[in-house]
LUMRO-518563 format. One record per residue (C-alpha): y, z, x. Coordinates in Angstrom, 1 decimal, decimal comma, always signed. Each point is the difference from the previous one (the first is absolute). Example, Ala and Ser with C-alpha at 12.3 -4.5 7.8 and 13.67 -1.06 7.14 Angstrom:
LUMRO-518563
yy | zz | xx
-4,5 | +7,8 | +12,3 .
+3,4 | -0,7 | +1,4 .
end
This chain:
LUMRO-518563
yy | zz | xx
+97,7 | +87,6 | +102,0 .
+2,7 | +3,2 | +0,2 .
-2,0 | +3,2 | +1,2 .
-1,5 | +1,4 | -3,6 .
+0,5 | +3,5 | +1,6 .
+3,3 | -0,2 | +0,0 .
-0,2 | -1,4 | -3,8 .
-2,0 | +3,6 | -0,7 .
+2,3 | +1,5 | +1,7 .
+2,9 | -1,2 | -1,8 .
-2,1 | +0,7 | -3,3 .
-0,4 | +4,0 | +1,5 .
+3,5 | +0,5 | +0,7 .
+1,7 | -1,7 | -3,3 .
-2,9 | +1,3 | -2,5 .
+1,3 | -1,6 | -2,9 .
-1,7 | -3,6 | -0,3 .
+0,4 | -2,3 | -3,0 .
-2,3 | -3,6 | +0,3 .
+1,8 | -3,1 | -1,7 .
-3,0 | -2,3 | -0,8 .
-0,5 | -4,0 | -0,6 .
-2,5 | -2,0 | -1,0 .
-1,7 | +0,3 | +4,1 .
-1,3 | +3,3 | -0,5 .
-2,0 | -1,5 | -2,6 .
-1,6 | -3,4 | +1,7 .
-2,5 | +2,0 | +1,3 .
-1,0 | +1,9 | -3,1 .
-0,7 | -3,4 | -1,5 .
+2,7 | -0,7 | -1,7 .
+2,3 | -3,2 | +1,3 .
+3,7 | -0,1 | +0,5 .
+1,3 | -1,9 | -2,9 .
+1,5 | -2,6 | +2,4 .
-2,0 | -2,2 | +2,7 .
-3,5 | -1,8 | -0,5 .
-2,1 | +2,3 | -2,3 .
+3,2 | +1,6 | -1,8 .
+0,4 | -0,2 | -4,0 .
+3,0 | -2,4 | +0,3 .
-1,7 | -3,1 | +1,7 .
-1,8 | -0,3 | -3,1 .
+2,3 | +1,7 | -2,6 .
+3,4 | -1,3 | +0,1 .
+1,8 | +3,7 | -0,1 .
+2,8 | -1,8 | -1,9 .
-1,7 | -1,0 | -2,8 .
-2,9 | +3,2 | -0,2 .
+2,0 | +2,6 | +1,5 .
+2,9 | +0,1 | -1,8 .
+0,7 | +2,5 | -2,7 .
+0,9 | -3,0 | -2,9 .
-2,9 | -1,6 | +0,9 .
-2,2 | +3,1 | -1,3 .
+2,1 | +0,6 | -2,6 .
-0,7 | -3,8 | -1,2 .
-3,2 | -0,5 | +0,8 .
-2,1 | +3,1 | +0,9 .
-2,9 | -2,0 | -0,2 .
+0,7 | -2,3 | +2,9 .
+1,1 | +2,9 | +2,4 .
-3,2 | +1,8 | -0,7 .
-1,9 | -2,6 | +1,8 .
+1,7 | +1,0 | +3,1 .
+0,3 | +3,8 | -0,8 .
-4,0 | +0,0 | -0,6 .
-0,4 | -1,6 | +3,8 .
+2,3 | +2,5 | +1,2 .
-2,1 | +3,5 | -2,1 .
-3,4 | -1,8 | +1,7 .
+1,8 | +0,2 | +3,4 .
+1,4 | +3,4 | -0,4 .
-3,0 | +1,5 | -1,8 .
-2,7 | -1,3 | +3,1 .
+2,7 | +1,5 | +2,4 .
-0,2 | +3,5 | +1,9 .
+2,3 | +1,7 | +2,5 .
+0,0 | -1,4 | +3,5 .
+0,1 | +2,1 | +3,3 .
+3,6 | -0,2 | -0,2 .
+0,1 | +1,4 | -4,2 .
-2,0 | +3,1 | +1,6 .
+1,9 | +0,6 | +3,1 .
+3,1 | +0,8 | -1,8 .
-2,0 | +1,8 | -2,7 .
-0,8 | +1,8 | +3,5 .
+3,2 | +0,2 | +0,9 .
+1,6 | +1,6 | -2,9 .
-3,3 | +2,7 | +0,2 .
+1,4 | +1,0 | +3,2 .
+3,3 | +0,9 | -1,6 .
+2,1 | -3,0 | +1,9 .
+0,2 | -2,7 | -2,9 .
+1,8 | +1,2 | -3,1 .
+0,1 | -3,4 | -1,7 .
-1,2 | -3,4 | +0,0 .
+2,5 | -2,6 | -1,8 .
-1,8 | -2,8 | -0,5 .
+0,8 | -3,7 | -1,4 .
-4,1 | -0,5 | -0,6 .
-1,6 | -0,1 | -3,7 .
-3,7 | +1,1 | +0,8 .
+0,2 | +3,9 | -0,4 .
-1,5 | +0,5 | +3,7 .
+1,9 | +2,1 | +1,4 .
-0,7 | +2,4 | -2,2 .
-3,6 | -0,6 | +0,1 .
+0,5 | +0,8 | +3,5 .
+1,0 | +3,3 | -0,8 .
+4,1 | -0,2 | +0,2 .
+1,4 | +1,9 | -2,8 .
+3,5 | -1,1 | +0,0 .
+0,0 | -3,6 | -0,3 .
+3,3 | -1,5 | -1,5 .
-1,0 | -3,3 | -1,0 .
+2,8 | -2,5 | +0,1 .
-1,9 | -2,9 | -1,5 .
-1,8 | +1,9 | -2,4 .
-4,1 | -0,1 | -0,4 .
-2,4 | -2,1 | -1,1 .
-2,9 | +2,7 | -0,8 .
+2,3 | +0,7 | -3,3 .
+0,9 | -2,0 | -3,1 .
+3,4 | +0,3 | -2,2 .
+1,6 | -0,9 | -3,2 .
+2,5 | -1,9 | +0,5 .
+1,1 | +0,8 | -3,9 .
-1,3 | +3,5 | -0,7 .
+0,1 | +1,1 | +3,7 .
-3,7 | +1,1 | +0,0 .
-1,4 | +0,6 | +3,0 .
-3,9 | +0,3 | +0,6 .
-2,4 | -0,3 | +2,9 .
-0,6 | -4,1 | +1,4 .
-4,6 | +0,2 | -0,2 .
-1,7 | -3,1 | +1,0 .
-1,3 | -0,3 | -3,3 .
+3,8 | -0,4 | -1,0 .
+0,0 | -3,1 | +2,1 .
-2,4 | -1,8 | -1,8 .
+1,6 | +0,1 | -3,6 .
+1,0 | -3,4 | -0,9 .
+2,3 | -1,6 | -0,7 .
+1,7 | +3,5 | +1,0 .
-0,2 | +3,9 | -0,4 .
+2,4 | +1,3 | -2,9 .
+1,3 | +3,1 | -1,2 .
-1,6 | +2,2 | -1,8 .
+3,2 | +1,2 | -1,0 .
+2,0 | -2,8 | -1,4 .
-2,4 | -3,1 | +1,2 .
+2,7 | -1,7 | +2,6 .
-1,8 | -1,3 | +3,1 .
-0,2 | +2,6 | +2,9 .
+1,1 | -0,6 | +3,4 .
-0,9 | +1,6 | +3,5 .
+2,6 | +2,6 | +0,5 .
+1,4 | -1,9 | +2,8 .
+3,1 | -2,0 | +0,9 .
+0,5 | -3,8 | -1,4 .
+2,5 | -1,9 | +1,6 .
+3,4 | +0,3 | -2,8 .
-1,3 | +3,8 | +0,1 .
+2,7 | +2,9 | +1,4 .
-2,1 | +2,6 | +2,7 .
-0,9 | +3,2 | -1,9 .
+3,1 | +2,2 | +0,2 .
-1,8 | +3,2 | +0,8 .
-2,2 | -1,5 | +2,8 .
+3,5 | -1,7 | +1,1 .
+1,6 | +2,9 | +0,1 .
-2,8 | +2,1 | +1,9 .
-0,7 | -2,9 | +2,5 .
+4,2 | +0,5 | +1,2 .
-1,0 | +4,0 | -0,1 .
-2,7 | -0,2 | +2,0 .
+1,6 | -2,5 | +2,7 .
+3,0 | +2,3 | +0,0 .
-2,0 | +3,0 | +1,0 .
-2,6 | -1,3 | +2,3 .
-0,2 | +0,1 | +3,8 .
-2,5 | -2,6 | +0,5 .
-0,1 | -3,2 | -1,8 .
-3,2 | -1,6 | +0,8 .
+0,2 | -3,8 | -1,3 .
-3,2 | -1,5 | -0,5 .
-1,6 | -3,7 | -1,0 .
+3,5 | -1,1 | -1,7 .
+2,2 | -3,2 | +0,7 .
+3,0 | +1,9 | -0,6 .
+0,9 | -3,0 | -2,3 .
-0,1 | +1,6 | -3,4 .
+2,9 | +1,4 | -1,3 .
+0,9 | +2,2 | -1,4 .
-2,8 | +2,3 | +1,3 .
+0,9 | -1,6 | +3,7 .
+2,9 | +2,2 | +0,0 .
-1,6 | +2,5 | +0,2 .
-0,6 | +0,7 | +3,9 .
+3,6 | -0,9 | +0,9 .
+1,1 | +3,3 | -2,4 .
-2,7 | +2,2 | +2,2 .
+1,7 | -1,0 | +3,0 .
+3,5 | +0,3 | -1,0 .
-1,1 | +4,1 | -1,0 .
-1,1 | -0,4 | +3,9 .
-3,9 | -1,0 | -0,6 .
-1,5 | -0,7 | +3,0 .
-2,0 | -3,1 | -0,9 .
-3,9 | -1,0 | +0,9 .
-1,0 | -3,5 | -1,1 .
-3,5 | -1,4 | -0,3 .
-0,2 | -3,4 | -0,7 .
-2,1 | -3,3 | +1,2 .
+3,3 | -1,9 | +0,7 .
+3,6 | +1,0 | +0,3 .
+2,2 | +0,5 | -2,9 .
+3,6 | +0,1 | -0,9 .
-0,2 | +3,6 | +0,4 .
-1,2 | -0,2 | +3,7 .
+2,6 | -1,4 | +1,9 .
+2,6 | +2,1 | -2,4 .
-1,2 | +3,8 | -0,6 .
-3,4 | +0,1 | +1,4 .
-0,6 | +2,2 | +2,8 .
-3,3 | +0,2 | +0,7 .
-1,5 | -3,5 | -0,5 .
-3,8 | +0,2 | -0,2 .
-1,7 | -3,6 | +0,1 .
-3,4 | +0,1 | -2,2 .
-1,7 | +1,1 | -3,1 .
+0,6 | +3,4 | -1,3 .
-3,7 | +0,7 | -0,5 .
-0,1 | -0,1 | +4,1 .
+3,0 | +1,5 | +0,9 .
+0,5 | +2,5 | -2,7 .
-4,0 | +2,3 | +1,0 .
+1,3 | -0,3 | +3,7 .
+3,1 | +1,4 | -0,5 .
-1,4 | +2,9 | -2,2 .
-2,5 | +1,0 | +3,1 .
+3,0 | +1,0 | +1,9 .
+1,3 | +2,6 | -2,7 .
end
């Protein structure tokens, strides 16, 4: 593995820091990557419960799925990696975290600007009225869904369905941020999701030097990565923070 000094030196010199985060960071927090053996989608077909029509037609079969996904979120709590960049933006290097996760932990971590691409899960909306209240476990158990108080449509977590456009506002500070930073660190993501994966490759065309932390290489490693760090952010991310 590159020398993490000379990642925390990097960090030193170019101050300004921005994290683009994937579905890794979280695997150790408790929550599984979507994709793969314990993931959501071997056992709901994303097509059929994912998909914006499909809530609109039938809230009540989606909120099978949606209830297994609150009880995962709900039981999960930062990892080491959630904290060390709640540690890093403490010592005044990370300015924002954009992240394409649903479970509210980076905040929980203590980041305060979190543009959240995907939306998140700890927060229901009305799809008619536009309500939007806090996601509590005992939300989860209403059957056969919770409703509006409002007009009485079916709520939905305040995140992203397949057929669903990405926030304009969280688009447009995702491009701001990745236009401004100096360091891109890129962190538990495939880099197969568009159009969040686009992301990175705007950083380094504004001259980003880019830090990747993955398990496995990605299409972003052998195309803008510089600093390709093999492993799991919750090991690398503490080691490189005890060189700043």
């Amino acid at each position: 593995m590159e020398g993490l000094s000379a990642i925390a030196d990097i960090i030193r010199e170019r101050k300004y820091v921005v994290a683009f985060t994937g579905a890794g960071i979280s695997v150790d927090a408790g929550i599984p990557a979507f994709r793969g053996g314990q993931g959501l989608w071997e056992k709901y077909d994303p097509m059929e419960y994912a998909e914006i029509s499909s809530f609109v037609n039938h809230p009540e079969k989606v909120w099978v799925m949606l209830r297994e996904m609150a009880d995962v979120v709900f039981a999960s709590a930062p990892s080491e990696a959630h904290r060390a960049l709640g540690k890093l933006e403490e010592m005044g290097y990370l300015k924002a975290v954009i992240t394409q996760n649903v479970d509210g932990l980076h905040q929980e971590a203590g980041n305060s600007n979190v543009i959240e691409y995907h939306g998140n899960h700890r927060w229901l909306v009305c799809m008619n009225c536009h309500t939007r209240l806090p996601f509590t476990p005992d939300a989860a158990t209403i059957h056969p869904y919770p409703q509006c108080d409002r007009c009485g449509a079916a709520l939905k977590p305040d995140v992203v369905f397949f057929g669903e456009g990405i926030p304009m506002m969280e688009m447009a500070r995702a491009n701001e941020e990745a236009g401004r930073c100096k360091v891109m660190f890129i962190i538990g993501t495939s880099g197969v999701v568009y159009p969040a994966a686009d992301i990175p490759y705007r950083a380094k065309s504004k001259g980003a030097v880019i830090v990747e932390i993955n398990v496995e290489r990605t299409p972003f490693t052998s195309s803008i990565t510089d600093h390709f760090l093999k492993g799991t952010a919750s090991e690398i991310l503490p080691e490189i923070l005890k060189h700043l």
